[in-house]
C-alpha positions in Angstrom: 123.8 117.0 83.9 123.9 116.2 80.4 125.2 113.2 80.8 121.7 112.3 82.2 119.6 114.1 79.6 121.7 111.4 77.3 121.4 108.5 79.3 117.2 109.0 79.1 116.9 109.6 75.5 118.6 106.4 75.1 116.9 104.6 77.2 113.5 105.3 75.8 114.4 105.0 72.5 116.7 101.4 72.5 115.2 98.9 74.9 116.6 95.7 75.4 114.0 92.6 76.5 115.5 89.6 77.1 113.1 86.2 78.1 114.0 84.1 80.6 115.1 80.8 79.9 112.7 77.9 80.0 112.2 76.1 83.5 113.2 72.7 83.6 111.1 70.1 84.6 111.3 67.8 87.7 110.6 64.2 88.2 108.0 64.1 90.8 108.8 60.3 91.3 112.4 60.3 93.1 113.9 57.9 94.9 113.9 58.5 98.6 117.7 58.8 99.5 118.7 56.5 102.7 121.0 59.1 104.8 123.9 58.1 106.7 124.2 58.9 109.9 128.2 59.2 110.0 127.7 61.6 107.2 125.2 63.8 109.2 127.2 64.3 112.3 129.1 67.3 111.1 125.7 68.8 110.4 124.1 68.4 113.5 127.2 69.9 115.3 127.1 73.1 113.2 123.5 73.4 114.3 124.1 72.6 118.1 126.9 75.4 118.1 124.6 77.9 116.1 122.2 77.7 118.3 124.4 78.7 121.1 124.7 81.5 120.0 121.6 83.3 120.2 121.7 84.5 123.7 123.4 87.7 123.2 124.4 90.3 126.1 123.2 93.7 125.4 126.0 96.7 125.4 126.3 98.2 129.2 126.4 101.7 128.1 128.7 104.1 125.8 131.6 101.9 124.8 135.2 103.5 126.0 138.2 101.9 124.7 138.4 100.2 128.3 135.3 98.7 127.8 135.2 94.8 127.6 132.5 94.9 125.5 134.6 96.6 122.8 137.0 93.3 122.5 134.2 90.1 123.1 133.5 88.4 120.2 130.0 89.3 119.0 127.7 86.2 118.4 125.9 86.0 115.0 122.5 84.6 114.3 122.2 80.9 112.8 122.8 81.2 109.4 122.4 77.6 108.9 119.2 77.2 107.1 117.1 73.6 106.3 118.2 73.9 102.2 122.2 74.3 103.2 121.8 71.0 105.3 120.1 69.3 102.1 122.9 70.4 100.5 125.1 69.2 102.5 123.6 66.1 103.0 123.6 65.5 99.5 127.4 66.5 98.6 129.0 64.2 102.1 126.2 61.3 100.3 127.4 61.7 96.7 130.8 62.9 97.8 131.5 59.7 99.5 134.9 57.2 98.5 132.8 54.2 98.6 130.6 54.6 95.9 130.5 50.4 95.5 129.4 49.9 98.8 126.6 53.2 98.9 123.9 53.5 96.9 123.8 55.8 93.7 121.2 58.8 94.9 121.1 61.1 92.2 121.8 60.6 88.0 124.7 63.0 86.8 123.1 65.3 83.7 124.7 62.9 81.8 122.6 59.9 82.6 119.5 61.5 83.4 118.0 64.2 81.4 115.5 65.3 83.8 118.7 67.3 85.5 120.6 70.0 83.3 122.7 72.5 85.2 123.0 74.9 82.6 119.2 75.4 82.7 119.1 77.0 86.2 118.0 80.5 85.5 120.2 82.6 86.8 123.0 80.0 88.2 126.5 79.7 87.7 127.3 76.0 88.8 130.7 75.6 89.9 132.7 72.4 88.9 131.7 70.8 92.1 128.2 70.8 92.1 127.8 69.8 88.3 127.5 66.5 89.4 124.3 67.3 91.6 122.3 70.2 90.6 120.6 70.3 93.9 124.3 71.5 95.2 124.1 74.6 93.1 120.6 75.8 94.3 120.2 74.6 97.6 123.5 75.4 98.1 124.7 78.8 99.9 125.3 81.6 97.5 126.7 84.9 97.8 124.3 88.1 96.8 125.1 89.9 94.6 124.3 94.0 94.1 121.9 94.7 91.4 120.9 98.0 89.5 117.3 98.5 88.9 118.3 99.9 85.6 119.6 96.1 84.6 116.3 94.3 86.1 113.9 96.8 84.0 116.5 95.4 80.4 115.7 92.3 81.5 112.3 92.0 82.2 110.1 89.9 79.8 107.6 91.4 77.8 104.7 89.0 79.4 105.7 90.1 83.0 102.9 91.2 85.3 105.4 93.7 86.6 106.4 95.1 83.3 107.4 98.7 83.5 108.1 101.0 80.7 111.1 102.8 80.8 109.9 105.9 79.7 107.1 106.1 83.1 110.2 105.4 85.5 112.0 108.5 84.9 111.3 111.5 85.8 114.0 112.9 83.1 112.5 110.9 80.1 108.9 111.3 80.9 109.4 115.0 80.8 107.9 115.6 84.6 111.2 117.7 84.6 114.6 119.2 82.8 118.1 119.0 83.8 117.8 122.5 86.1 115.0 121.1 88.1 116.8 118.2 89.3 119.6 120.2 90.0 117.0 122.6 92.2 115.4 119.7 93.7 118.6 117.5 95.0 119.7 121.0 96.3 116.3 121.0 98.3 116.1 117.7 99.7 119.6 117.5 100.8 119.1 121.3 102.2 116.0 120.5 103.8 115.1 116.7 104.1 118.5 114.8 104.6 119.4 116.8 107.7 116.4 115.1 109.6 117.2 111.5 108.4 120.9 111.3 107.5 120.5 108.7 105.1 122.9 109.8 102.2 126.0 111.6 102.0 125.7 114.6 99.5 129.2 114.2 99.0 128.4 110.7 97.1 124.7 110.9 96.5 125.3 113.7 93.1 122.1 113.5 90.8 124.8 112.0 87.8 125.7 109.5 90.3 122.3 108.5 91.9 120.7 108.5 88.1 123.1 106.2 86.8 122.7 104.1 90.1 118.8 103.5 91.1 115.9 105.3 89.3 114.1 104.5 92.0 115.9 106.4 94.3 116.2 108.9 91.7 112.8 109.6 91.7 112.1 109.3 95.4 114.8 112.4 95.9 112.9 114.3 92.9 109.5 114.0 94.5 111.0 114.6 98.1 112.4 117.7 97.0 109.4 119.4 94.9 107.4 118.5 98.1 109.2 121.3 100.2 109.7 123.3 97.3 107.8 127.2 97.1 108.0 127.2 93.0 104.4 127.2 92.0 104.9 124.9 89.3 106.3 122.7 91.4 103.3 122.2 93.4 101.2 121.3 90.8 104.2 118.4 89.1 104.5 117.4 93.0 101.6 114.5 92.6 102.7 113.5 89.4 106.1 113.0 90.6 104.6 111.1 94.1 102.9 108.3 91.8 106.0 107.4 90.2 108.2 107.5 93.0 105.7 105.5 94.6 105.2 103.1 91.6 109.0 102.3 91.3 109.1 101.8 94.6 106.6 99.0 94.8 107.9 97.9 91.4 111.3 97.5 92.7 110.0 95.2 95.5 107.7 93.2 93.5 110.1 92.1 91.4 113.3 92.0 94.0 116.0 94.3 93.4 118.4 93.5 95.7 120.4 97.0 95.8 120.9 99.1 98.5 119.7 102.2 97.0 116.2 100.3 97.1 116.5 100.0 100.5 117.7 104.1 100.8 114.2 104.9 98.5 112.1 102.4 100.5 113.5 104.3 103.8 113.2 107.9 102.8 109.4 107.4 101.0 108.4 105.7 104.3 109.4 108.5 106.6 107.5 111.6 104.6 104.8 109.0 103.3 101.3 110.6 102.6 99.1 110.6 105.9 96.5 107.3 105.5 92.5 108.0 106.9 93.6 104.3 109.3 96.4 102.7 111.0 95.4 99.8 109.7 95.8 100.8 105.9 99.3 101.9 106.5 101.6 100.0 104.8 104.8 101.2 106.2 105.6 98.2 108.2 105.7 96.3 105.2 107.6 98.3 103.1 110.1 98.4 106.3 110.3 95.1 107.2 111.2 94.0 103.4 114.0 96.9 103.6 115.1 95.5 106.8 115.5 91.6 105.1 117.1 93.2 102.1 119.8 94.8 104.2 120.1 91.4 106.3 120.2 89.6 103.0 122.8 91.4 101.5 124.5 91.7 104.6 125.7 95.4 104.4 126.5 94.9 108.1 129.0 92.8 107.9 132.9 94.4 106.4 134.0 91.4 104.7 130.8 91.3 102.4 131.1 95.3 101.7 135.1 94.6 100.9 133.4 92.1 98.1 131.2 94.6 96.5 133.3 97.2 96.6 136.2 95.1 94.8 133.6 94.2 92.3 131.8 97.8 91.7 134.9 100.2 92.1 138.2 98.0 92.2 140.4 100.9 90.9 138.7 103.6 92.8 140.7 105.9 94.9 140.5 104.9 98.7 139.1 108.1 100.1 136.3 107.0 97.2 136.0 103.3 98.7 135.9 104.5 102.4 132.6 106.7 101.2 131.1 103.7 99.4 132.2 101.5 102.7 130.3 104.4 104.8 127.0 104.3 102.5 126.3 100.7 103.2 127.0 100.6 107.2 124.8 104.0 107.3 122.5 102.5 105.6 122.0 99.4 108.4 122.0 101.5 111.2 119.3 103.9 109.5 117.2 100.9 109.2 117.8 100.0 112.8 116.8 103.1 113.9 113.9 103.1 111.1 112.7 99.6 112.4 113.0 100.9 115.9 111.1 103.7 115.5 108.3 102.7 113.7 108.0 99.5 115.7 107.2 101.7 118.8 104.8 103.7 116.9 103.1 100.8 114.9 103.0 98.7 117.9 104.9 96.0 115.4 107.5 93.6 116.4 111.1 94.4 116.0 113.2 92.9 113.0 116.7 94.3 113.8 118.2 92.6 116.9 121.2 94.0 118.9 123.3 90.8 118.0 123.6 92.5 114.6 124.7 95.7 115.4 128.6 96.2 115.7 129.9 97.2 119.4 131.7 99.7 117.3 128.9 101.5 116.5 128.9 104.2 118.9 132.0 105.4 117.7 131.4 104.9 114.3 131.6 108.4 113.5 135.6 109.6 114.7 135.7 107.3 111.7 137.6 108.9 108.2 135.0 110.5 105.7 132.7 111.2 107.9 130.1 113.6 107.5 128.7 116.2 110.3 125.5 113.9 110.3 127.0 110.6 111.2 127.7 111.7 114.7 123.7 111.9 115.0 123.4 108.2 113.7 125.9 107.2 116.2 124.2 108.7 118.8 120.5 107.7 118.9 122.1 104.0 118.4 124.0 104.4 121.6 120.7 105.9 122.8 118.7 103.0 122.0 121.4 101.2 123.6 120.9 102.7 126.7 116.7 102.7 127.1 116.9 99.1 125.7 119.8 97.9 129.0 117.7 100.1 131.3 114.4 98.2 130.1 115.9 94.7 129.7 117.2 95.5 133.9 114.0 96.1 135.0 112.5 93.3 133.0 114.4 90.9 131.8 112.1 89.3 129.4 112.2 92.5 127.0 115.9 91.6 126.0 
């Protein structure tokens, strides 16, 4: 614990701001490209077999390893979006052998200096697309994980967001010492984690989830004091709400795209203070941007986590990867049970479909480095597997 004691003292004392680079300016006068229509064809094919797609079979019950539904193919929504046909549309135009006989459509940065590719905030253009800047941000890109410890060093000092390090932290602000969080991780994984299953206390070590998210350190603080029988907890208990509440909305005001925003958003949601009207709950919200974060990063699909985890913890041990493999898929199907659930009691529409839930899912947890919780998360999928075939049989417009 005192390497987080450190880690605060530094952090309130050397803070890095960094301004964004300028925006570059666009012509608003551009020549109107003329497509081609043998140029297009590819693009309209890709969209014809995407949209095939989209009628997706629901699971017939409890998969056994007889099951056929175990070895189909599982259909994936379109992922072909209006900007990655403009981008394509623009690399077959420019990307053509006839250059004599087609039109020029876009200036290279070297002819026009309207266009500079280093200038895209953010943007690493590949040599492909330095030709056509559009290519590198129309183009599809690959998220990537970020740490809301990196967004709050980068944030300008003229941001309406702008959050001092010192009231994010629990640690640094002096709300509490090194034995209270020790006290109140014991508590919420004790007492709260048992009744949502989100983290694995295995993984989820306050040195581990401090270094990681400050928002979902604080979330875990404030979770904990709020079950807690120390009287001085009670009265830090509101202090400690606000700011877990106040990263929490920082953190999606800004966009951090990490999935420990999406465990804080989750676990603040579900033991959120009682509002005087259903109509001034914002829970939904806060959901449904969890929900797009996950699908965003795409923590449901194994390929993508192989590419974070390669990045993050390359030289880890595997019994270490297979953990940080488990945190993201536990993660998506606690938000499909989290949009499920609330959208029943909210009377919201659903944003988590079956198509993007693994048939595997049911016997997710005979998987290795489980923990005695995961059997639960595999079960009330399989059970809202069941109610949602027995619903879609009686009435087959709720599929």
């Amino acid at each position: 614990m005192g390497v987080i004691q450190a880690r605060a003292a530094q952090r309130s004392s050397n803070r890095v701001v960094i301004r964004p680079p300028p925006i570059v300016g666009v012509s608003r006068e551009a020549p109107s490209p003329s497509t081609q229509p043998g140029a297009l064809n590819d693009l309209v094919s890709r969209v014809s077999e995407s949209a095939t797609t989209e009628n997706v079979s629901l699971p017939d019950g409890p998969c056994s390893p007889r099951c056929s539904h175990a070895s189909e193919p599982k259909a994936q929504p379109s992922t072909v979006s209006p900007l990655d046909i403009l981008a394509s549309a623009v690399a077959a135009v420019s990307g053509d052998s006839d250059i004599d006989s087609a039109p020029q459509m876009l200036a290279s940065p070297s002819q026009s200096p309207l266009y500079s590719c280093g200038d895209l905030v953010g943007s690493s253009v590949s040599p492909a697309s330095a030709d056509c800047p559009f290519l590198g941000y129309f183009g599809p890109q690959s998220p990537k994980l970020q740490k809301d410890w990196q967004v709050l060093s980068l944030q300008s000092v003229e941001s309406i967001f702008k959050l001092e390090s010192s009231a994010c932290d629990p640690v640094a602000a002096r709300l509490i010492d090194e034995a209270d969080v020790n006290y109140l991780f014991n508590l919420f994984f004790t007492v709260r984690n048992p009744l949502l299953w989100l983290l694995d206390p295995e993984l989820h070590t306050p040195e581990h989830v401090y270094a990681s998210s400050f928002t979902l350190f604080s979330a875990i603080c404030c979770l904990g004091c709020a079950v807690s029988s120390r009287p001085r907890d009670r009265v830090i208990h509101a202090a400690l709400l606000s700011l877990a509440e106040a990263n929490m909305k920082w953190s999606i005001a800004v966009s951090v795209r990490g999935v420990e925003i999406i465990q804080a958003i989750v676990l603040m949601q579900y033991w959120a203070p009682m509002r005087t009207r259903y109509s001034s709950d914002p829970s939904s919200l806060h959901l449904s941007h969890a929900a797009q974060l996950a699908r965003e990063l795409a923590i449901y699909d194994p390929g993508r986590i192989d590419n974070y985890l390669a990045a993050s913890i390359p030289t880890a041990a595997d019994d270490l990867k297979e953990r940080f493999r488990r945190n993201f898929e536990r993660t998506w199907f606690c938000i499909f049970i989290a949009d499920q659930s609330f959208g029943v009691v909210h009377g919201r529409r659903l944003g988590v479909s079956w198509n993007e839930i693994s048939p595997g899912a049911f016997h997710w947890w005979q998987k290795p480095m489980t923990n005695p919780y995961d059997r639960i998360v595999s079960g009330i999928v399989e059970t809202r597997g069941i109610l949602v075939r027995l619903s879609s049989s009686r009435c087959p417009s709720a599929r």
